[in-house]
mmCIF file of the N, C-alpha and C atoms, coordinates in Angstrom:
data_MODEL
# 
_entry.id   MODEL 
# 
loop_
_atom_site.group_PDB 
_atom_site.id 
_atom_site.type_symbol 
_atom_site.label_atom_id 
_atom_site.label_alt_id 
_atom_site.label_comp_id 
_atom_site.label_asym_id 
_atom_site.label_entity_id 
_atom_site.label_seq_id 
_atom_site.pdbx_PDB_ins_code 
_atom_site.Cartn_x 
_atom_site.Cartn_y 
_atom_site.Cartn_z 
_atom_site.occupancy 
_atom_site.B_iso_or_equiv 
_atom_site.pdbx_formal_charge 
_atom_site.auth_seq_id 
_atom_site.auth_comp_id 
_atom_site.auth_asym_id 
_atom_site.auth_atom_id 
_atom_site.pdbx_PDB_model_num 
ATOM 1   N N  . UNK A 1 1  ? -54.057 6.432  21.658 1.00 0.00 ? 1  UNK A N  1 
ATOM 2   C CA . UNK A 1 1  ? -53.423 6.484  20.366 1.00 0.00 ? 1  UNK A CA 1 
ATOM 3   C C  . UNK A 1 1  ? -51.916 6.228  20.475 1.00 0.00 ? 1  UNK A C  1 
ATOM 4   N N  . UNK A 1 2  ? -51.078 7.055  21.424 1.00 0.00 ? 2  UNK A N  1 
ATOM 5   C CA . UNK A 1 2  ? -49.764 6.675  21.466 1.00 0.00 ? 2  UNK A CA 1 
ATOM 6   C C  . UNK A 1 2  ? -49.434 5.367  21.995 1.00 0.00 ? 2  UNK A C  1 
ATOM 7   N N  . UNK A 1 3  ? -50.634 4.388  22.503 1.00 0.00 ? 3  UNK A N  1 
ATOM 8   C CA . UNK A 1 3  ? -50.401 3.073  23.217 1.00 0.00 ? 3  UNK A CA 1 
ATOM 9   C C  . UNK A 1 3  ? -50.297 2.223  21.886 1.00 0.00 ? 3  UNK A C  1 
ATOM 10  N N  . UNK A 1 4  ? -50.736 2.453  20.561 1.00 0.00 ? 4  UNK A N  1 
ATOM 11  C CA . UNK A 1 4  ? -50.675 1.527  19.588 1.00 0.00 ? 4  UNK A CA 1 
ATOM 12  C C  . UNK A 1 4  ? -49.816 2.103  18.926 1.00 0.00 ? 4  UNK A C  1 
ATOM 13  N N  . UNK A 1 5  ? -48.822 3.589  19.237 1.00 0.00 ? 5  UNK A N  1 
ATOM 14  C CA . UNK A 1 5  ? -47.720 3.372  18.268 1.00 0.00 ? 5  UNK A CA 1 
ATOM 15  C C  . UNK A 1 5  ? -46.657 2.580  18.931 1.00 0.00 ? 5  UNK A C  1 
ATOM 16  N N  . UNK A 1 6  ? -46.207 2.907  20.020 1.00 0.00 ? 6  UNK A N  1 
ATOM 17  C CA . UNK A 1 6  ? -44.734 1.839  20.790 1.00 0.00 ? 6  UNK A CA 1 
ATOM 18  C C  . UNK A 1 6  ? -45.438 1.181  21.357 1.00 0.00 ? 6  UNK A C  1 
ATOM 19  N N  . UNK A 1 7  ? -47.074 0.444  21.484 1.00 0.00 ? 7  UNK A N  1 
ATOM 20  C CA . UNK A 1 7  ? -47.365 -0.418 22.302 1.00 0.00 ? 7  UNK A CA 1 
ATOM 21  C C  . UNK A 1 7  ? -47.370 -0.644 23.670 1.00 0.00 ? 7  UNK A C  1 
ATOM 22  N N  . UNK A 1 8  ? -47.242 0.552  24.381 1.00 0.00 ? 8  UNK A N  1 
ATOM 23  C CA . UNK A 1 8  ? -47.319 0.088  25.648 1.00 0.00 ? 8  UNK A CA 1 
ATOM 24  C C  . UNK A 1 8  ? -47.926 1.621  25.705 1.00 0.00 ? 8  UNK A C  1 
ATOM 25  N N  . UNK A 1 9  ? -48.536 1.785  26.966 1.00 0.00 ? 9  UNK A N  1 
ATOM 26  C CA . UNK A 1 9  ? -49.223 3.095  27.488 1.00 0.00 ? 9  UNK A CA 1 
ATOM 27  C C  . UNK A 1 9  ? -48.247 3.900  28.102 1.00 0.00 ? 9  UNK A C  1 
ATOM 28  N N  . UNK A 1 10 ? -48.118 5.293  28.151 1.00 0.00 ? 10 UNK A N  1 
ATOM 29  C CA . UNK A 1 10 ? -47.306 5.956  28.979 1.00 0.00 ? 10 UNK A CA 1 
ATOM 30  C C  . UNK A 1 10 ? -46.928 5.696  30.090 1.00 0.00 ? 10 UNK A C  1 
ATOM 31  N N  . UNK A 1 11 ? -47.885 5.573  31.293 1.00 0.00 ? 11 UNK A N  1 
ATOM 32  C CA . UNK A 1 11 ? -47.451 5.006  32.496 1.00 0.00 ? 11 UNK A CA 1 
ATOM 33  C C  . UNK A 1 11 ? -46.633 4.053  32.486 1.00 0.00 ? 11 UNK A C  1 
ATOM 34  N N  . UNK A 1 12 ? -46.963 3.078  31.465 1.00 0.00 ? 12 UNK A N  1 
ATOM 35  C CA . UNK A 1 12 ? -46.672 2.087  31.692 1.00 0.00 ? 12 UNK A CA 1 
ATOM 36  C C  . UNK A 1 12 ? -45.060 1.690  30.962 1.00 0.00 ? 12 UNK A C  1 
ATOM 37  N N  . UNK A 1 13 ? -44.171 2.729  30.059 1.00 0.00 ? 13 UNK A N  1 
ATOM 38  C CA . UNK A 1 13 ? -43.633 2.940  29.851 1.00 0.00 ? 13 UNK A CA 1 
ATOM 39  C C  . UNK A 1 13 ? -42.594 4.008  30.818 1.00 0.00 ? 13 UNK A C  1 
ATOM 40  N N  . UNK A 1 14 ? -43.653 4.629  31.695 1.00 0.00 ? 14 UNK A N  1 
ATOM 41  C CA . UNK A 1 14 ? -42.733 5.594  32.597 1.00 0.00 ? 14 UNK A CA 1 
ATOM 42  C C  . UNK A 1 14 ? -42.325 4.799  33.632 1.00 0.00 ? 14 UNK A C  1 
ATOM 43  N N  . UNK A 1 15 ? -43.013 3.857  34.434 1.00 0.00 ? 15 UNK A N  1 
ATOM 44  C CA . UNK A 1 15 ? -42.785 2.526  35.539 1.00 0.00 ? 15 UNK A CA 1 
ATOM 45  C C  . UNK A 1 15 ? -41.838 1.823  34.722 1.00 0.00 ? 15 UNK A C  1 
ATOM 46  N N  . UNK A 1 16 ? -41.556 1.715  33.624 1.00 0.00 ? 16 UNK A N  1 
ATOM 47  C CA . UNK A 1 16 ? -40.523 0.399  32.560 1.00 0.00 ? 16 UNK A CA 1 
ATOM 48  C C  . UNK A 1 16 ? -39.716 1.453  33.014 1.00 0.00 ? 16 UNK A C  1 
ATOM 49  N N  . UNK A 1 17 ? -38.727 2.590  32.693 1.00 0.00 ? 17 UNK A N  1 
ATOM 50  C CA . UNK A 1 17 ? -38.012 3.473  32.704 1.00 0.00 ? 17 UNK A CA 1 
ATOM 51  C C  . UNK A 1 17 ? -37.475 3.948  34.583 1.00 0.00 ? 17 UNK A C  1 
ATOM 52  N N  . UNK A 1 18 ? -38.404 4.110  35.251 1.00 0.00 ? 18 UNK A N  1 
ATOM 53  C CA . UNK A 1 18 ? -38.313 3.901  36.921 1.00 0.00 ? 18 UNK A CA 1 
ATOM 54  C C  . UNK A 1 18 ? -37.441 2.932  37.197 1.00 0.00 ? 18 UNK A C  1 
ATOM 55  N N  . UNK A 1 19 ? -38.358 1.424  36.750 1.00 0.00 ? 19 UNK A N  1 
ATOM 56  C CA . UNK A 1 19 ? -37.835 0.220  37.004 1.00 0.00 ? 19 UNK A CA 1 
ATOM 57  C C  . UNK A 1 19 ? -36.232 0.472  36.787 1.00 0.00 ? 19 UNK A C  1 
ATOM 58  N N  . UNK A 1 20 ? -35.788 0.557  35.501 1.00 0.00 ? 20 UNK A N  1 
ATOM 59  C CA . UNK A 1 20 ? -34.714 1.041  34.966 1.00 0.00 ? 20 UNK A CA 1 
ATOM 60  C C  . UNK A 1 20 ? -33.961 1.049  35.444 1.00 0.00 ? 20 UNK A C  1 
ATOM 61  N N  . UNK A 1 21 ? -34.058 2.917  35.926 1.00 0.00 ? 21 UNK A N  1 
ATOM 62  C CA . UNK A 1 21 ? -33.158 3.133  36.584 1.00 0.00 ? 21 UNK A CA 1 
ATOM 63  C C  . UNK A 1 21 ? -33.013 2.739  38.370 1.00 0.00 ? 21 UNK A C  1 
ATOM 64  N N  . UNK A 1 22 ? -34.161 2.223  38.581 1.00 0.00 ? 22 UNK A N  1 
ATOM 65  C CA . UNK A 1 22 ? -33.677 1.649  40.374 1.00 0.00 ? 22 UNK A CA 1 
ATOM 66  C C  . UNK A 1 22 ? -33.224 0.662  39.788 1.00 0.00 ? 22 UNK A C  1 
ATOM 67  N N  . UNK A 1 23 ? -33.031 -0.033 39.601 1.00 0.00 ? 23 UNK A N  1 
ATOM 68  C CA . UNK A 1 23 ? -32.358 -1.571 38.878 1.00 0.00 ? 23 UNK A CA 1 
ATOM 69  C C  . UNK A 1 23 ? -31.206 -1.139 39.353 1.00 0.00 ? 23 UNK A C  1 
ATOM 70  N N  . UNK A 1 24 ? -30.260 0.150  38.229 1.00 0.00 ? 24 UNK A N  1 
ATOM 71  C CA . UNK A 1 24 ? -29.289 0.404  38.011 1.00 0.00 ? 24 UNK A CA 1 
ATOM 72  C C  . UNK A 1 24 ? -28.557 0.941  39.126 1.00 0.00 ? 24 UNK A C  1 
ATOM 73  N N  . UNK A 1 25 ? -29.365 1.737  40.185 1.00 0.00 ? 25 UNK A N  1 
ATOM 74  C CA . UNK A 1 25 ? -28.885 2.427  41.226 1.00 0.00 ? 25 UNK A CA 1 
ATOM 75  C C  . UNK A 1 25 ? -28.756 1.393  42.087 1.00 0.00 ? 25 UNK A C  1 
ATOM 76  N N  . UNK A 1 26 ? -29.586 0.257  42.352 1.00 0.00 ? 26 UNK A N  1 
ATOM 77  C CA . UNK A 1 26 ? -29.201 -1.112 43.140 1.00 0.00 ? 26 UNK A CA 1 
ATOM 78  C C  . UNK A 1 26 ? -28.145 -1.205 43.178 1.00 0.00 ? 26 UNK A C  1 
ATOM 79  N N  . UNK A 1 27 ? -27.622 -2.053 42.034 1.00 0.00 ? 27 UNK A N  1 
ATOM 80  C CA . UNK A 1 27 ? -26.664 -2.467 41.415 1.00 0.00 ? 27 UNK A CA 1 
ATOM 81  C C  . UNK A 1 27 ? -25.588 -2.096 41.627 1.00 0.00 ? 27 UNK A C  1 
ATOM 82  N N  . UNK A 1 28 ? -25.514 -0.560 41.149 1.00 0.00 ? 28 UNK A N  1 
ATOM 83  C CA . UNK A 1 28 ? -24.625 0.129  41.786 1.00 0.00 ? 28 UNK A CA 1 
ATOM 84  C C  . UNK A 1 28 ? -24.077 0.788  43.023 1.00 0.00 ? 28 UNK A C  1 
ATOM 85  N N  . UNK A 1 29 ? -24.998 0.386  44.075 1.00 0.00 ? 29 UNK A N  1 
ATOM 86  C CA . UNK A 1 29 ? -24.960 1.000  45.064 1.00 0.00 ? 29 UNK A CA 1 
ATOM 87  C C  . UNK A 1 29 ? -23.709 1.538  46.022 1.00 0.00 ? 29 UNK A C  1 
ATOM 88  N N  . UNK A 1 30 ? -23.583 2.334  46.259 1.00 0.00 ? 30 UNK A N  1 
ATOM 89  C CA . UNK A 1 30 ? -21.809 3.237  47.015 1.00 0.00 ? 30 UNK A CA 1 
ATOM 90  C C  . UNK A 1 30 ? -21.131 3.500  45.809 1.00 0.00 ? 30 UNK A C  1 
ATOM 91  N N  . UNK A 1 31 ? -21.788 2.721  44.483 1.00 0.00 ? 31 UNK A N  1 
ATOM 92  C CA . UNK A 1 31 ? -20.560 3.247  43.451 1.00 0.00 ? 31 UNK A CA 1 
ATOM 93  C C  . UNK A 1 31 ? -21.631 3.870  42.462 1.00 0.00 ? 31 UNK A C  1 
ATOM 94  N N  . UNK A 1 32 ? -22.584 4.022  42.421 1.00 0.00 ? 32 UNK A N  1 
ATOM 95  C CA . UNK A 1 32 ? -23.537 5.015  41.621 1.00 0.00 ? 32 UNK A CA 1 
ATOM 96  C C  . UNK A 1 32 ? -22.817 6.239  41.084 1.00 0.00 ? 32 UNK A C  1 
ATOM 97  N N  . UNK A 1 33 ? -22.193 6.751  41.842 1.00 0.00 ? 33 UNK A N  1 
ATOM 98  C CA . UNK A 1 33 ? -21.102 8.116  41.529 1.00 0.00 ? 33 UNK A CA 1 
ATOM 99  C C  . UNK A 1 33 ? -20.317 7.730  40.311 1.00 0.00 ? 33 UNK A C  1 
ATOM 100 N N  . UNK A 1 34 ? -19.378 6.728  40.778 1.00 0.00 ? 34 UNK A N  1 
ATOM 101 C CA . UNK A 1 34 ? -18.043 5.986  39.425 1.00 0.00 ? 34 UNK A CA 1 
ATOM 102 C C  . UNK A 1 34 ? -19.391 6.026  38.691 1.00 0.00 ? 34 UNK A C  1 
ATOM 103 N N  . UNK A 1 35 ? -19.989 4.910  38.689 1.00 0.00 ? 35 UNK A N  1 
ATOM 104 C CA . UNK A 1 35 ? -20.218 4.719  37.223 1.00 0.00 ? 35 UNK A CA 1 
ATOM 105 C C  . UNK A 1 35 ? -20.856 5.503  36.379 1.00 0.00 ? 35 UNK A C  1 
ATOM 106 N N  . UNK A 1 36 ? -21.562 6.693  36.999 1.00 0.00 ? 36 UNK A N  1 
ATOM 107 C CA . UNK A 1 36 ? -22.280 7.935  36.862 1.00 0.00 ? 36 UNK A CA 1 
ATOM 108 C C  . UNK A 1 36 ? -20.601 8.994  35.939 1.00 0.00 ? 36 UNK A C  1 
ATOM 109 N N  . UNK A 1 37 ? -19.425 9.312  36.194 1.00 0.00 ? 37 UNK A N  1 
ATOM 110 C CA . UNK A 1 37 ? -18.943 9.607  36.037 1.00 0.00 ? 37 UNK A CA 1 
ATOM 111 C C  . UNK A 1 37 ? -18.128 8.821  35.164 1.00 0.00 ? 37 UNK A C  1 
ATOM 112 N N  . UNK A 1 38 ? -17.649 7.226  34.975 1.00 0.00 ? 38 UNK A N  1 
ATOM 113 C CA . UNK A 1 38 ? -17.605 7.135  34.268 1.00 0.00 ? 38 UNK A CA 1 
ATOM 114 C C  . UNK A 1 38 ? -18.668 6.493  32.827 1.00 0.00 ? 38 UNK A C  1 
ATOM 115 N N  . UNK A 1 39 ? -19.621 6.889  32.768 1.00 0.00 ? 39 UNK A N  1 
ATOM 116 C CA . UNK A 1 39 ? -20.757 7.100  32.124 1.00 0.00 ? 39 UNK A CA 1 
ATOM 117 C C  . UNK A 1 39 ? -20.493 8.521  30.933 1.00 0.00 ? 39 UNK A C  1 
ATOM 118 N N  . UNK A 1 40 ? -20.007 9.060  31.849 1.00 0.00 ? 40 UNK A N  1 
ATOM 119 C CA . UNK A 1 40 ? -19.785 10.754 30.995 1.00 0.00 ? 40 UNK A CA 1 
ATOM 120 C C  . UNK A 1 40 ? -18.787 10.808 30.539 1.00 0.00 ? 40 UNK A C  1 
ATOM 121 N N  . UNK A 1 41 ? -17.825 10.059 30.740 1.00 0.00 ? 41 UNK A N  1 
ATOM 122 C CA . UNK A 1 41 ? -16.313 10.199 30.196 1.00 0.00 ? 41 UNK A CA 1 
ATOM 123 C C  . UNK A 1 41 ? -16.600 9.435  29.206 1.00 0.00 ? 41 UNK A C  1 
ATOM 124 N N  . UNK A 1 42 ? -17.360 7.945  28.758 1.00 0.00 ? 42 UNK A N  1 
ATOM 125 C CA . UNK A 1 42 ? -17.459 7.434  27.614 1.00 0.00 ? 42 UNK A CA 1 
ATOM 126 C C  . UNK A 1 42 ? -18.553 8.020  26.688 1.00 0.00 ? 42 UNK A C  1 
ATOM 127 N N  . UNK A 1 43 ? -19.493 8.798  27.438 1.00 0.00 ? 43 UNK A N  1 
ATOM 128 C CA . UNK A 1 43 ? -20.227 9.598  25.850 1.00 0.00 ? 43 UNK A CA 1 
ATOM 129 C C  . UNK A 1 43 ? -19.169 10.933 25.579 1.00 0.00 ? 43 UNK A C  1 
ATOM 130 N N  . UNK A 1 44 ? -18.415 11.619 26.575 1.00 0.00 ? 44 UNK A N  1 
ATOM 131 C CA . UNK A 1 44 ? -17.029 12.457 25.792 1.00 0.00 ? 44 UNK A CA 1 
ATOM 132 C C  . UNK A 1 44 ? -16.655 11.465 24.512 1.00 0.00 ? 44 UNK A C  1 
ATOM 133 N N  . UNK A 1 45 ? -15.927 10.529 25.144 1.00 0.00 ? 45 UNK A N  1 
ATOM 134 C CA . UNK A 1 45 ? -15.320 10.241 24.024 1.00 0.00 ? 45 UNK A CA 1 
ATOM 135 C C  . UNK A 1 45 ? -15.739 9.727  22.776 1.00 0.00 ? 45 UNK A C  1 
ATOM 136 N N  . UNK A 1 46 ? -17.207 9.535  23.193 1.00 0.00 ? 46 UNK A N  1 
ATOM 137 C CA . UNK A 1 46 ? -18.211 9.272  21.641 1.00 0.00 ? 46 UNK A CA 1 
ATOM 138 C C  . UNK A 1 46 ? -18.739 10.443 20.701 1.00 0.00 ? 46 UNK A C  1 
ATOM 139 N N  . UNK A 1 47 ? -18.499 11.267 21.358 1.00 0.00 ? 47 UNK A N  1 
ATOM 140 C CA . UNK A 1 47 ? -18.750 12.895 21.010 1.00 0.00 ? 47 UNK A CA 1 
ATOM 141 C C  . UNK A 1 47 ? -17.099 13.181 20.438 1.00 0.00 ? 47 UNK A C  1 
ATOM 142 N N  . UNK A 1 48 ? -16.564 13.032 21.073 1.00 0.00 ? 48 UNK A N  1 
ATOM 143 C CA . UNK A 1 48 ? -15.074 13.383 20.053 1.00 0.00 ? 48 UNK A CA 1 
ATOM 144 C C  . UNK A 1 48 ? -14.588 12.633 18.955 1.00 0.00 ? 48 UNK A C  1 
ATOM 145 N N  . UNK A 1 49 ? -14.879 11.305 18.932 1.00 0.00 ? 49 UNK A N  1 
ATOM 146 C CA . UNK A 1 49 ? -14.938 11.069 17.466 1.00 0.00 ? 49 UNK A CA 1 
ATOM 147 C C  . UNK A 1 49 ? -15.447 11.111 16.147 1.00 0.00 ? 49 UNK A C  1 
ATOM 148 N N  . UNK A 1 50 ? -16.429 12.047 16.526 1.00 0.00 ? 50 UNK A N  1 
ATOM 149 C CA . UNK A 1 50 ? -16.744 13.029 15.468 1.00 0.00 ? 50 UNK A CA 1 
ATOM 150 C C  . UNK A 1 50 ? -15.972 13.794 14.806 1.00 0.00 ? 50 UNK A C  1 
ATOM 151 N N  . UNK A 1 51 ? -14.606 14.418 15.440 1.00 0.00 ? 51 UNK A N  1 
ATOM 152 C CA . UNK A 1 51 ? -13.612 14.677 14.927 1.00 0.00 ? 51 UNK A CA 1 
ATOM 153 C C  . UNK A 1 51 ? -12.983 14.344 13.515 1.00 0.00 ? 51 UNK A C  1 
ATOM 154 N N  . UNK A 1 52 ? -13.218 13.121 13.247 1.00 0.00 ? 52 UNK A N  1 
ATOM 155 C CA . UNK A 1 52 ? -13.226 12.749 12.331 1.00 0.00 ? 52 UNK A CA 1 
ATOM 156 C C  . UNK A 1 52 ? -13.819 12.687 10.618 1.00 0.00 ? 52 UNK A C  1 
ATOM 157 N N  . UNK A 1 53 ? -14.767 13.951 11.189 1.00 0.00 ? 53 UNK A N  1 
ATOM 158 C CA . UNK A 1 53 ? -15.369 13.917 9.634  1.00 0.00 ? 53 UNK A CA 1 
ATOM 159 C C  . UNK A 1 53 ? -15.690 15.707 10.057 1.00 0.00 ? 53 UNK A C  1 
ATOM 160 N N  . UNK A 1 54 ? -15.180 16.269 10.858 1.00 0.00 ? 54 UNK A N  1 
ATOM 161 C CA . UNK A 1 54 ? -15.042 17.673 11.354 1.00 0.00 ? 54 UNK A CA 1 
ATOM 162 C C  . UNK A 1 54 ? -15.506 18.288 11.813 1.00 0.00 ? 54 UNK A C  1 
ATOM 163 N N  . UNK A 1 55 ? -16.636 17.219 12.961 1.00 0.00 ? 55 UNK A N  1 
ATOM 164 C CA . UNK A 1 55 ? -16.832 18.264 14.221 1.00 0.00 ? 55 UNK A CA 1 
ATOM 165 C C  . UNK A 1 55 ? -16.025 18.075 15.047 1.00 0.00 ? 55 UNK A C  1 
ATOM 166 N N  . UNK A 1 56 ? -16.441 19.225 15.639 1.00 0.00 ? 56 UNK A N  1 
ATOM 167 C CA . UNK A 1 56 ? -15.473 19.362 17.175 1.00 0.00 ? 56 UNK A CA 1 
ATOM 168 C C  . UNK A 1 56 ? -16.951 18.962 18.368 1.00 0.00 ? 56 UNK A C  1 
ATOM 169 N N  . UNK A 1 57 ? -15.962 19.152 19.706 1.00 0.00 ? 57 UNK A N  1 
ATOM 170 C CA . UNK A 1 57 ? -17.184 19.143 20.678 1.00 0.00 ? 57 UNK A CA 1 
ATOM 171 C C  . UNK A 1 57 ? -18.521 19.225 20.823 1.00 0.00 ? 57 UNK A C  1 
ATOM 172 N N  . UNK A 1 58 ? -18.857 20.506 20.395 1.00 0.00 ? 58 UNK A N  1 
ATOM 173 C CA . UNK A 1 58 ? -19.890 21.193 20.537 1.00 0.00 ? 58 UNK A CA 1 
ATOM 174 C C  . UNK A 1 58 ? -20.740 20.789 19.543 1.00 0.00 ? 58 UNK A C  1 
ATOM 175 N N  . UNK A 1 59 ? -20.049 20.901 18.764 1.00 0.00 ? 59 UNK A N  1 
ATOM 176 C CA . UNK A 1 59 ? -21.000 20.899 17.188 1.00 0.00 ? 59 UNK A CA 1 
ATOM 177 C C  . UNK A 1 59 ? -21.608 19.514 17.284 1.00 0.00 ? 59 UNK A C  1 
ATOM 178 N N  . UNK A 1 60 ? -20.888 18.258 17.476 1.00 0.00 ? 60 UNK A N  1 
ATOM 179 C CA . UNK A 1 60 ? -21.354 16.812 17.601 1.00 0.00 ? 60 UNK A CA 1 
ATOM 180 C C  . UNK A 1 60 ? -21.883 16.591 18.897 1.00 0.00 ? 60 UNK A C  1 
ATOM 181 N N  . UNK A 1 61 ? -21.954 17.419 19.892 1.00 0.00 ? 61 UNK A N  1 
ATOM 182 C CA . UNK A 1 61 ? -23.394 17.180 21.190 1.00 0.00 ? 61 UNK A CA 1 
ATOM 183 C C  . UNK A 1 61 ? -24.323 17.823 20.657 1.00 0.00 ? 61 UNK A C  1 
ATOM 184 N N  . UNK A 1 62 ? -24.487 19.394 20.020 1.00 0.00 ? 62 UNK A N  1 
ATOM 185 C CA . UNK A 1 62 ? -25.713 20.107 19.411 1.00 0.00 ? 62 UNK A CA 1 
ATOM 186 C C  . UNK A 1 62 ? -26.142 18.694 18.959 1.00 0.00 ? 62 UNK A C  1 
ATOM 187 N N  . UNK A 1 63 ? -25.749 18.214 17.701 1.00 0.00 ? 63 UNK A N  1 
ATOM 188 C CA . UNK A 1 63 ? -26.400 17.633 16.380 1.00 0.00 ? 63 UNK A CA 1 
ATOM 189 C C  . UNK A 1 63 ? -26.814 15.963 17.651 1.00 0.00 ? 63 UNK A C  1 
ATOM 190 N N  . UNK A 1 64 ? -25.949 15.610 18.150 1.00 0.00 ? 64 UNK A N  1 
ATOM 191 C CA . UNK A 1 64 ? -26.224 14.220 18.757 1.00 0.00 ? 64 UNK A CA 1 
ATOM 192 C C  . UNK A 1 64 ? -27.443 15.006 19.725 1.00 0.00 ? 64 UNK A C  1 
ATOM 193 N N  . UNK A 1 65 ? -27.574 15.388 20.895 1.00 0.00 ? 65 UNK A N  1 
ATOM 194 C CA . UNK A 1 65 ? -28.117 15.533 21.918 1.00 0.00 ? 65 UNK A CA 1 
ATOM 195 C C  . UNK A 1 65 ? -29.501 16.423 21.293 1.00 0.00 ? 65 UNK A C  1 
ATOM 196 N N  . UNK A 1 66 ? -29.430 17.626 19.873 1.00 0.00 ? 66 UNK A N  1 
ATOM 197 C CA . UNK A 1 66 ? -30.414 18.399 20.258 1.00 0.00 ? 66 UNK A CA 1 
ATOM 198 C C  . UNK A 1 66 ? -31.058 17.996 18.906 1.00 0.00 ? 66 UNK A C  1 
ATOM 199 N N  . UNK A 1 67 ? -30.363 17.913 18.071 1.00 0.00 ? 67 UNK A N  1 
ATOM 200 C CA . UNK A 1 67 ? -30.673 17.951 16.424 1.00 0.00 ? 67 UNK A CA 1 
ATOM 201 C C  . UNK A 1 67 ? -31.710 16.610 16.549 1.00 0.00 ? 67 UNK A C  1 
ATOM 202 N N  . UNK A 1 68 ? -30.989 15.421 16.270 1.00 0.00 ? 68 UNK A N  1 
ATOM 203 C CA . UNK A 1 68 ? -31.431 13.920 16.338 1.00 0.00 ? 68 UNK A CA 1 
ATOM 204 C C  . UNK A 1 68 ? -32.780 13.689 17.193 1.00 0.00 ? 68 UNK A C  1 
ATOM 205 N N  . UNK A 1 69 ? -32.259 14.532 18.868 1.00 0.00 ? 69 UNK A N  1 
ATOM 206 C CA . UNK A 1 69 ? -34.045 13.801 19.491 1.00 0.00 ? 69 UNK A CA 1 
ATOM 207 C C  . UNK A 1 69 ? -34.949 14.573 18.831 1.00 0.00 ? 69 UNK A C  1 
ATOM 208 N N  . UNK A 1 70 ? -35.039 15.700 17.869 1.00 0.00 ? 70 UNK A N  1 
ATOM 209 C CA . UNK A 1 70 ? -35.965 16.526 17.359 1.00 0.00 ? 70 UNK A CA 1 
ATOM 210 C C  . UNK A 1 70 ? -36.133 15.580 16.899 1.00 0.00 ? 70 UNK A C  1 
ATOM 211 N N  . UNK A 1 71 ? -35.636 15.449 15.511 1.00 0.00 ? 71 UNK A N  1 
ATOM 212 C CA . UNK A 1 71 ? -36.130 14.804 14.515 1.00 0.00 ? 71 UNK A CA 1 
ATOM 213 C C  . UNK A 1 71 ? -36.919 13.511 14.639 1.00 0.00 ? 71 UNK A C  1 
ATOM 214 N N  . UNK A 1 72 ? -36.119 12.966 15.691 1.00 0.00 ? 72 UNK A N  1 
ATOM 215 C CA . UNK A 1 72 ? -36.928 11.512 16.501 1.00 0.00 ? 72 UNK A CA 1 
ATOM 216 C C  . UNK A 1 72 ? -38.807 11.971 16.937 1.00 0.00 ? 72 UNK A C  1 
ATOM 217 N N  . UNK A 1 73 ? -38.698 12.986 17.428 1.00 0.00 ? 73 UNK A N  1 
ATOM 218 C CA . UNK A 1 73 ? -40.183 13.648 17.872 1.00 0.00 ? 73 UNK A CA 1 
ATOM 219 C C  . UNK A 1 73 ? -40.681 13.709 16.619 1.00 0.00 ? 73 UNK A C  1 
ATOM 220 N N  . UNK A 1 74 ? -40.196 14.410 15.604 1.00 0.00 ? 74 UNK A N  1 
ATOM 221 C CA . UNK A 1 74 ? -41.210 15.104 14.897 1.00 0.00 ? 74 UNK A CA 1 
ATOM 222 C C  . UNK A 1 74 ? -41.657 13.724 13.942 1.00 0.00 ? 74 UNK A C  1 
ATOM 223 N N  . UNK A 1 75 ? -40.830 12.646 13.988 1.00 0.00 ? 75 UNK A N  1 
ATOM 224 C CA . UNK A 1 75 ? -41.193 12.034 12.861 1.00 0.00 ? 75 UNK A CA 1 
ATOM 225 C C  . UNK A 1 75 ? -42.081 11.107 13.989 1.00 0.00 ? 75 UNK A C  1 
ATOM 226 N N  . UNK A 1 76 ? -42.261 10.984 15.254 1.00 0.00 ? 76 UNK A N  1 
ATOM 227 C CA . UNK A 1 76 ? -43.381 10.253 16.379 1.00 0.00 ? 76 UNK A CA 1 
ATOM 228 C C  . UNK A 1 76 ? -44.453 10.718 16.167 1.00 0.00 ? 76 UNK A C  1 
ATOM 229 N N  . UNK A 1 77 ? -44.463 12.194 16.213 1.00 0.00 ? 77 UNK A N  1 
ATOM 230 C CA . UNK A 1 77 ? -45.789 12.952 15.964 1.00 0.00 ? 77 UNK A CA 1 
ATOM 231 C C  . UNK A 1 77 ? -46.165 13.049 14.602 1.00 0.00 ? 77 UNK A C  1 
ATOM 232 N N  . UNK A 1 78 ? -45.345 12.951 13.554 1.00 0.00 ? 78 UNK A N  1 
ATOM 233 C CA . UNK A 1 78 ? -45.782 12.304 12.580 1.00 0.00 ? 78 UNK A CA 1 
ATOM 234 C C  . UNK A 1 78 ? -46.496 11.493 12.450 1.00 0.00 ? 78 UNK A C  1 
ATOM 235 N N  . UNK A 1 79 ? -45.959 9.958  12.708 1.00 0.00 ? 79 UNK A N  1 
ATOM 236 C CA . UNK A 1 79 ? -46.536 8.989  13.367 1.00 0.00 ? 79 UNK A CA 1 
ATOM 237 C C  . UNK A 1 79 ? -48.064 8.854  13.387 1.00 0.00 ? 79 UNK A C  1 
ATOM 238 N N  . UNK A 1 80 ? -48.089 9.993  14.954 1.00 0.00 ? 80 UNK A N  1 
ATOM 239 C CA . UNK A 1 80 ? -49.027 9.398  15.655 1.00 0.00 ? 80 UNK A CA 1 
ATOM 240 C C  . UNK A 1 80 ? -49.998 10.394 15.189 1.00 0.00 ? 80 UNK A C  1 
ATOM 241 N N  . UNK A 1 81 ? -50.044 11.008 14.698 1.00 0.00 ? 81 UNK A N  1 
ATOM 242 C CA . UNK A 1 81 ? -50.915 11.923 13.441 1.00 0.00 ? 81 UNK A CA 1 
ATOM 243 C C  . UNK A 1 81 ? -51.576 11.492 12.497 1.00 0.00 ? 81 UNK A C  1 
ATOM 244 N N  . UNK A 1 82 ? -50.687 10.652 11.726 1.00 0.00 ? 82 UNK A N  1 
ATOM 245 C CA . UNK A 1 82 ? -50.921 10.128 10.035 1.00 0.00 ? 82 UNK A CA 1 
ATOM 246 C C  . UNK A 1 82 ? -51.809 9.124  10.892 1.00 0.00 ? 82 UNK A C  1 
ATOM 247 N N  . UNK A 1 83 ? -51.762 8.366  11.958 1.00 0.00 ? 83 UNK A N  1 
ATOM 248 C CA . UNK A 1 83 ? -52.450 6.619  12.722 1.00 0.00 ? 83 UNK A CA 1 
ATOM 249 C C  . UNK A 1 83 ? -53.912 7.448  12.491 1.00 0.00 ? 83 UNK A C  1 
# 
């Protein structure tokens, strides 16, 4: 059932995601660290411009990081419920 909502089967979505990230660790190799670090310094600063309509830190990682992937789930299992 979840293979006909995103079309591909779990595994086969978890090997796409593997692939991924060895790709990336290749790539990067001796510098996996930098770009790992600076990786985190540019979602900081995507998280602080939230500032702008009046969150601070915290409040715009809760809502980005915890709020949003909920809602992303619940409306999948929605989804894959209503199929």
């Amino acid at each position: 059932m979840a293979g006909k909502l995103i079309g591909l089967s779990v595994p086969s979505l978890t090997l796409a995601l593997i692939g991924v990230w060895t790709c990336i660790a290749v790539a990067k190799r001796g510098r996996f660290r930098q770009w790992c670090d600076v990786a985190f310094v540019k979602s900081q600063d995507f998280l602080l411009r939230f500032r702008r309509i009046g969150w601070n830190y915290v409040v715009s990682s809760v809502i980005i990081c915890v709020v949003v992937p909920l809602l992303v789930y619940v409306a999948l299992i929605w989804a894959l419920l209503a199929s």
